[in-house]
SERO-4910 file (N, C-alpha, C, O; in steps of 0.05 Angstrom, whole numbers):
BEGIN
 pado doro    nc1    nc2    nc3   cac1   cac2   cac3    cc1    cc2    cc3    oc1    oc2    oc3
  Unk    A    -18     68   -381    -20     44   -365     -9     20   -380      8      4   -372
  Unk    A    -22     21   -404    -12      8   -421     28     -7   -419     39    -28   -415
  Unk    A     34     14   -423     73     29   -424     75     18   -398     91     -1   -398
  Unk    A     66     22   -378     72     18   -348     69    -20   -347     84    -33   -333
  Unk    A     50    -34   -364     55    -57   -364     77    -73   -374     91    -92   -365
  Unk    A     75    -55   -401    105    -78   -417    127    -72   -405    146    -87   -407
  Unk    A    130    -51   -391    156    -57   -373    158    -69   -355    179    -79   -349
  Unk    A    134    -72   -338    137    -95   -329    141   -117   -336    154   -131   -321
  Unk    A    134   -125   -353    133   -159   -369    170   -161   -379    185   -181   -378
  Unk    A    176   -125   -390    204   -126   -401    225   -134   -374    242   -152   -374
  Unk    A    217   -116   -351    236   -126   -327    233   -153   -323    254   -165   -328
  Unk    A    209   -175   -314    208   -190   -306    227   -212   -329    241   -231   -322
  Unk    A    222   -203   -354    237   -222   -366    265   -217   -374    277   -233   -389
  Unk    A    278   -193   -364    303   -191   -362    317   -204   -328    340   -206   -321
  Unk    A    300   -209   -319    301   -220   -291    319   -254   -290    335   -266   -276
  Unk    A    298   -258   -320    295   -287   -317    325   -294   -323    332   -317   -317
  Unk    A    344   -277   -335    370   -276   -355    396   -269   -332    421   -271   -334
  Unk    A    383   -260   -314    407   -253   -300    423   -277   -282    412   -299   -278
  Unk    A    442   -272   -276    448   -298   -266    444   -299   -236    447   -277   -225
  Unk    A    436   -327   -215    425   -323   -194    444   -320   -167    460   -337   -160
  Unk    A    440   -302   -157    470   -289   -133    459   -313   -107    476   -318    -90
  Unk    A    433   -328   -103    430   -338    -91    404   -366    -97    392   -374   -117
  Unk    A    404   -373    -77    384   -395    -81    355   -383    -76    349   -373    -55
  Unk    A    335   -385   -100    309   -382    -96    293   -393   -103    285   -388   -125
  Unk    A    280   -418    -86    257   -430   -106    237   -409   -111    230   -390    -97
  Unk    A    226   -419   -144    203   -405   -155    176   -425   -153    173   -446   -164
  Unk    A    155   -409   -132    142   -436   -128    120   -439   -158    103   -457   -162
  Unk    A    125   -425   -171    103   -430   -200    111   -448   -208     93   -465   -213
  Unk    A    140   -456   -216    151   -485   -219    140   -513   -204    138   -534   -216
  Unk    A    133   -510   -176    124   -522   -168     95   -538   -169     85   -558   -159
  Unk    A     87   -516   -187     52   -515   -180     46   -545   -203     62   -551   -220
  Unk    A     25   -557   -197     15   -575   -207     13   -563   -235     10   -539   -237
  Unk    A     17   -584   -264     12   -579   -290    -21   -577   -290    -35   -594   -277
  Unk    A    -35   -554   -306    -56   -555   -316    -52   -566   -344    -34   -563   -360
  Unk    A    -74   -581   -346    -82   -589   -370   -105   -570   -398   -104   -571   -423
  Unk    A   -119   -559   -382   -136   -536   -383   -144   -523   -369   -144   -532   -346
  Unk    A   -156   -491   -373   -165   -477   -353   -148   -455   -365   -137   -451   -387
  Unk    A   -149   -444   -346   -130   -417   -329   -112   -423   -310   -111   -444   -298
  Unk    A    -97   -403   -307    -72   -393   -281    -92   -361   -282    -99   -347   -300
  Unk    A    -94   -359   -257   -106   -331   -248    -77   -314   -228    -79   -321   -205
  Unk    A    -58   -298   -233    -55   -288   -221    -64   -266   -200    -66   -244   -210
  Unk    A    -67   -267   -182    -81   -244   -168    -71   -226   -149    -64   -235   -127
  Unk    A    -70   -202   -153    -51   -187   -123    -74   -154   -123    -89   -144   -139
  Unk    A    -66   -147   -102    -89   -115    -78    -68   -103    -82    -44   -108    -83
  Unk    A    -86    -81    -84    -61    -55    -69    -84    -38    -49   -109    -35    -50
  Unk    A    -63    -30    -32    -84    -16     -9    -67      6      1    -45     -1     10
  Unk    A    -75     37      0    -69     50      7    -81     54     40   -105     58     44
  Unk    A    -62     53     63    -76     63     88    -87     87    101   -105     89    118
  Unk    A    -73    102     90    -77    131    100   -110    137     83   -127    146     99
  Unk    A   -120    133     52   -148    136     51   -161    111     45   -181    111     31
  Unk    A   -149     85     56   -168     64     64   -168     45     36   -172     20     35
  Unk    A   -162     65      9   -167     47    -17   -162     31    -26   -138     34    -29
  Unk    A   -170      7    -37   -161    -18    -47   -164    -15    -73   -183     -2    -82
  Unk    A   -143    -29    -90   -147    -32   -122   -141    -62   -129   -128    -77   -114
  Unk    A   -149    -66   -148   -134   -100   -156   -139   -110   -186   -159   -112   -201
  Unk    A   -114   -117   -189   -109   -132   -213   -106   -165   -216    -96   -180   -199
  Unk    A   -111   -171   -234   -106   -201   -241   -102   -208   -270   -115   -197   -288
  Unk    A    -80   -231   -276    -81   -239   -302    -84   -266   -308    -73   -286   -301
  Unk    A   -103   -260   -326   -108   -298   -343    -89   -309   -363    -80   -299   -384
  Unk    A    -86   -326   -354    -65   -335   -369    -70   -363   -374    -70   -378   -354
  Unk    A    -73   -371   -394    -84   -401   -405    -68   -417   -402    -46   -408   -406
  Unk    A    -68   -442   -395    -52   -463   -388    -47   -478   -413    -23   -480   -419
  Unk    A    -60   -487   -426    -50   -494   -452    -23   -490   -471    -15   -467   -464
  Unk    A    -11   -497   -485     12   -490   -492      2   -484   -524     15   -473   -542
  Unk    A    -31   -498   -524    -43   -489   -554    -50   -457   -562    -48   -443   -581
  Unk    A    -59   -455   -538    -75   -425   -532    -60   -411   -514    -66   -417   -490
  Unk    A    -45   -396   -518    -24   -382   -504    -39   -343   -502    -31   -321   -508
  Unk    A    -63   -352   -492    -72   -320   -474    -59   -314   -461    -46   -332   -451
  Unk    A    -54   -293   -453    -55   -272   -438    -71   -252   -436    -68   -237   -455
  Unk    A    -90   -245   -416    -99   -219   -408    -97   -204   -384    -98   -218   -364
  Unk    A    -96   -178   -379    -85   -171   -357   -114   -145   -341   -121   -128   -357
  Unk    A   -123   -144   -323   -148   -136   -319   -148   -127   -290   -141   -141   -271
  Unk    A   -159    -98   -289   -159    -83   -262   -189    -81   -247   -205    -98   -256
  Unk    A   -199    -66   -231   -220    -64   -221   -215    -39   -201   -191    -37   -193
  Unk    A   -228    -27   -195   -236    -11   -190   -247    -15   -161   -256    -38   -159
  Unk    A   -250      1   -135   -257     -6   -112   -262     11    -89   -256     35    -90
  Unk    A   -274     -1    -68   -283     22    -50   -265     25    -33   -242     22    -42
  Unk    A   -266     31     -4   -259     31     17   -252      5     41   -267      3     61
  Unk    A   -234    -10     37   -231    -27     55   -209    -29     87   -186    -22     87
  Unk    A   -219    -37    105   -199    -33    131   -184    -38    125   -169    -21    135
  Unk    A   -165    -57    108   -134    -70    113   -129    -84     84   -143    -86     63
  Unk    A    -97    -93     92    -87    -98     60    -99   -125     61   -106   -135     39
  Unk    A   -104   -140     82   -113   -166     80   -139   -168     67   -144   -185     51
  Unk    A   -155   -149     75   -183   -138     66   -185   -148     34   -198   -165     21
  Unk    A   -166   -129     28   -165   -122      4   -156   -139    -22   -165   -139    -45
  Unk    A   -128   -160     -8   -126   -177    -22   -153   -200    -22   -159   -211    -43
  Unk    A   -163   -204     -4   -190   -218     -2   -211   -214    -26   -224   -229    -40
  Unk    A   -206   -181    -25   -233   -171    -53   -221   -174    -72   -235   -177    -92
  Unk    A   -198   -176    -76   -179   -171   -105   -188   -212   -117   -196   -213   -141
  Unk    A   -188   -232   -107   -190   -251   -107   -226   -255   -115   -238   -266   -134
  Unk    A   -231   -246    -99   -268   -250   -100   -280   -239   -131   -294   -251   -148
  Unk    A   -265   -210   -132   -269   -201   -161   -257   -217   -180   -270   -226   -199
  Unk    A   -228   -223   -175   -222   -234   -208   -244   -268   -209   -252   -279   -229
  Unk    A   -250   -278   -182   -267   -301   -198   -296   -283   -207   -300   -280   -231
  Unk    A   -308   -277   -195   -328   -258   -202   -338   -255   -229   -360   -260   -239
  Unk    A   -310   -244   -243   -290   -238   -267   -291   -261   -289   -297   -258   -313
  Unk    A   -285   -287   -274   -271   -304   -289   -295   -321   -294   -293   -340   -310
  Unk    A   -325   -314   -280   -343   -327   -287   -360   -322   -310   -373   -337   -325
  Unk    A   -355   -289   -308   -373   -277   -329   -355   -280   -355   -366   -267   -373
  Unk    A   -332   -290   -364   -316   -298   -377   -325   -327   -384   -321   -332   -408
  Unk    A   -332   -341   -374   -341   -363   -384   -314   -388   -365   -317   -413   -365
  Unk    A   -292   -374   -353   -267   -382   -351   -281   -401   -316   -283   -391   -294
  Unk    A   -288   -426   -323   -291   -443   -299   -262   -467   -279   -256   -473   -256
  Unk    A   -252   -473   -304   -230   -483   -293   -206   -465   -289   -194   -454   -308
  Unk    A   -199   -463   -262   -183   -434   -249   -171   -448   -237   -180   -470   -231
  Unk    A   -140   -437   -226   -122   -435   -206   -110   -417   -206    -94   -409   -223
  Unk    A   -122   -404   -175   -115   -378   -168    -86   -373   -154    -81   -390   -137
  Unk    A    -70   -359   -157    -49   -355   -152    -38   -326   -148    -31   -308   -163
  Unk    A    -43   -328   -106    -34   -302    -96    -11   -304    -83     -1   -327    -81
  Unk    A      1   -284    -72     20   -274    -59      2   -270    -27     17   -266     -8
  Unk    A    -14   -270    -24    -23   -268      5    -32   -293     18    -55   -302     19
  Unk    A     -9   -303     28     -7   -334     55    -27   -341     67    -37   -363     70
  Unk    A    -36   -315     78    -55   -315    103    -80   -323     81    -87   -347     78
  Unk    A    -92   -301     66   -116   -311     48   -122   -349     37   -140   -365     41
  Unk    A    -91   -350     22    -94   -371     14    -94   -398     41   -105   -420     44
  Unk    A    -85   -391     48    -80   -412     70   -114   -419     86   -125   -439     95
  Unk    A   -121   -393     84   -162   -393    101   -175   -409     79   -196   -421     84
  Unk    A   -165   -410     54   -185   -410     31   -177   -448     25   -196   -463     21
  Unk    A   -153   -456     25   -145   -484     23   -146   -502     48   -137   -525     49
  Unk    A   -160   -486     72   -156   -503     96   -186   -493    109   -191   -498    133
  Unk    A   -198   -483     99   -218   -466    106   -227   -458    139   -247   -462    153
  Unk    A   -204   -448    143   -203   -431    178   -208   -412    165   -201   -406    143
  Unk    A   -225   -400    182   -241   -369    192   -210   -343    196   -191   -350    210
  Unk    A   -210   -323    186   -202   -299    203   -220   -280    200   -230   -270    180
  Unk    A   -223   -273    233   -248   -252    240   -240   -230    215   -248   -239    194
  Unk    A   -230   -210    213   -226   -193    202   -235   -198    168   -253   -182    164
  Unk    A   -230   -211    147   -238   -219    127   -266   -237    123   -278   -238    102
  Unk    A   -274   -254    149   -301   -277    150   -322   -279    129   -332   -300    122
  Unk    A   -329   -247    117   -354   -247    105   -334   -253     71   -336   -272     56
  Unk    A   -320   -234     70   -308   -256     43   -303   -271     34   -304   -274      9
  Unk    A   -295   -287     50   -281   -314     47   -301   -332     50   -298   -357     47
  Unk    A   -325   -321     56   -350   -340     56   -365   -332     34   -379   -348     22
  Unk    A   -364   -309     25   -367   -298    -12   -349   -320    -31   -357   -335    -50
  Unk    A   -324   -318    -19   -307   -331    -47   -312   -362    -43   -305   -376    -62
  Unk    A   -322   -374    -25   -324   -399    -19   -351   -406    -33   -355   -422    -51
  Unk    A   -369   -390    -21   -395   -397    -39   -391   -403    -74   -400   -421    -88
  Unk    A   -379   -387    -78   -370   -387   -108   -361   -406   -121   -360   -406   -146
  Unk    A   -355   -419   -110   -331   -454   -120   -349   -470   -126   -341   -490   -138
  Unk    A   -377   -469   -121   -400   -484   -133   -399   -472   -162   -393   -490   -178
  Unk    A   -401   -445   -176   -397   -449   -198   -374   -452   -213   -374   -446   -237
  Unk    A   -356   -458   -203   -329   -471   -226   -335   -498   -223   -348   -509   -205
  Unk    A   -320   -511   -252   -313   -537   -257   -292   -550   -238   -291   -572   -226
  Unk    A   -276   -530   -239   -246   -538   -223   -241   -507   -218   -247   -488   -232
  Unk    A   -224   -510   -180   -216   -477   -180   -196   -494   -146   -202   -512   -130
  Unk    A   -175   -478   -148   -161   -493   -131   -139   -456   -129   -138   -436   -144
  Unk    A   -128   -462   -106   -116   -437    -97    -88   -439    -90    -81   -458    -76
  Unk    A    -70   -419    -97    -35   -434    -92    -36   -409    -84    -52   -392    -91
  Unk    A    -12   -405    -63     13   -381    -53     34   -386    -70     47   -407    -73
  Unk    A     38   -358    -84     60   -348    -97     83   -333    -85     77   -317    -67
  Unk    A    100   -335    -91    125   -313    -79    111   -280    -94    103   -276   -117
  Unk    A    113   -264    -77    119   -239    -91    126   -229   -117    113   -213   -130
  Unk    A    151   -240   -125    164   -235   -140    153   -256   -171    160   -251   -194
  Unk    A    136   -278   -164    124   -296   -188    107   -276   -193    106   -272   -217
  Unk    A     88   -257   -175     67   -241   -177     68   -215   -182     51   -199   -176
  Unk    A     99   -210   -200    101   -177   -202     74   -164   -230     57   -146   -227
  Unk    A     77   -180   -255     49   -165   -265     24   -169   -254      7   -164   -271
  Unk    A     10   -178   -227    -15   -172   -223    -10   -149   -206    -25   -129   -207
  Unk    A     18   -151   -185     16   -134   -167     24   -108   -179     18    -91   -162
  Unk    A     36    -94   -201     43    -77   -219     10    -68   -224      7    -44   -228
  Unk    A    -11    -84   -224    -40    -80   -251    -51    -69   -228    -63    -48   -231
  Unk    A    -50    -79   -205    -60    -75   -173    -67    -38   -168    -86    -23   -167
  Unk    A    -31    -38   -166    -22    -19   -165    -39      8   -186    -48     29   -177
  Unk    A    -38      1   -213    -46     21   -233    -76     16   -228    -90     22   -248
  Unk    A    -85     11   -215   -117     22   -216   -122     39   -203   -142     53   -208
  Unk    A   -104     45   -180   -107     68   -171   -111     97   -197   -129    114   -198
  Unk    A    -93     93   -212    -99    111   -231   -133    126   -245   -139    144   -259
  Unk    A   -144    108   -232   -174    107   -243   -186    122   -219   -209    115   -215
  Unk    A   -178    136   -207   -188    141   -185   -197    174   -187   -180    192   -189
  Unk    A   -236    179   -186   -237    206   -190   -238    228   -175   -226    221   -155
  Unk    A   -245    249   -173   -240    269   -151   -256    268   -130   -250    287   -115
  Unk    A   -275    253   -119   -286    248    -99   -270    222    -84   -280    214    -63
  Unk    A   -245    206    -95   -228    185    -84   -241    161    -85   -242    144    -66
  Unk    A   -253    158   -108   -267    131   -112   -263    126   -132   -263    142   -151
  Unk    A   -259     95   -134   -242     85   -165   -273     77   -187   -297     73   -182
  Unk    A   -256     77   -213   -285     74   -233   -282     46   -223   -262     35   -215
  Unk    A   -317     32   -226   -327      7   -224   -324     -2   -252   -320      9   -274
  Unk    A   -330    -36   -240   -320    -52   -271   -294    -55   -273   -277    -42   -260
  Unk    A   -288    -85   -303   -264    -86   -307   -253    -76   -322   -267    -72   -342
  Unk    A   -224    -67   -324   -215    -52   -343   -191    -69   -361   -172    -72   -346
  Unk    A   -188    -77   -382   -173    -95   -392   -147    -76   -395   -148    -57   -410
  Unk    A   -125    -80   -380    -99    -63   -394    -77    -79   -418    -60    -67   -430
  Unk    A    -83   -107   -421    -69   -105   -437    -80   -136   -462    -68   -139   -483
***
């Protein structure tokens, strides 16, 4: 899993070198400077056919003193939809980021719809009870604020997403808890 990361990190940063065939803003560029805290990347993976969700997220310190990185999976049950799922993938890494001590957060997904319920706080029937989980939660951070990422800003969480499936045992249920991959 390990191997399966640094190539990711190796592609993304051979990415950065290539020259651009077109116009793409990168909205991470955009995002407000932290001063402290975290950048939480966050992305789901959801298989449909047996319902499974997995999810990864990485901390990444805002500081230019403290240059963390950590990269961290979880493990998961059964959810209806990928929306579902990116919902839990979010709920966990703050979950995550509390028992870390990590209060000043900005979360940063690839899923529109989530972020958009979570910064404007409209309801979607289908996700409701989460998003009223992850909302409750913002009472314990200092600071926690939520951005939409392009896909492509979010390839190592959605790569970490992805490899938790790997954790998955013969009854099709992933191990609980976080798993640090890198």
């Amino acid at each position: 899993m390990t191997r399966a990361i640094l190539d990711a990190l190796a592609w993304q940063s051979a990415q950065r070198c290539l020259p651009k065939t077109r116009n793409v803003v990168h909205p991470i560029s955009q995002l407000p400077v932290l001063r402290s805290g975290y950048f939480c990347f966050v992305d789901a993976a959801w298989i449909a056919q047996s319902s499974l969700a997995g999810s990864g997220w990485v901390f990444q310190s805002a500081t230019a003193l403290e240059k963390e990185t950590a990269t961290y999976s979880a493990g998961c049950r059964r959810l209806p939809s990928a929306l579902s799922a990116e919902a839990w993938a979010i709920k966990s890494a703050l979950l995550h980021a509390l028992q870390l001590g990590r209060t000043d957060l900005m979360v940063l997904s690839d899923s529109k719809s989530v972020v958009d319920a979570l910064t404007s706080n409209i309801s979607i029937n289908e996700i409701y009870g989460l998003l009223m989980e992850i909302r409750a939660l913002r009472v314990s951070f200092h600071s926690l604020c939520f951005n939409f990422i392009s896909r492509s800003a979010n390839a190592i969480a959605d790569a970490t997403a992805k490899l938790s499936f790997c954790n998955v045992d013969g009854r099709g249920t992933l191990s609980s808890g976080y798993v640090r991959l890198v």
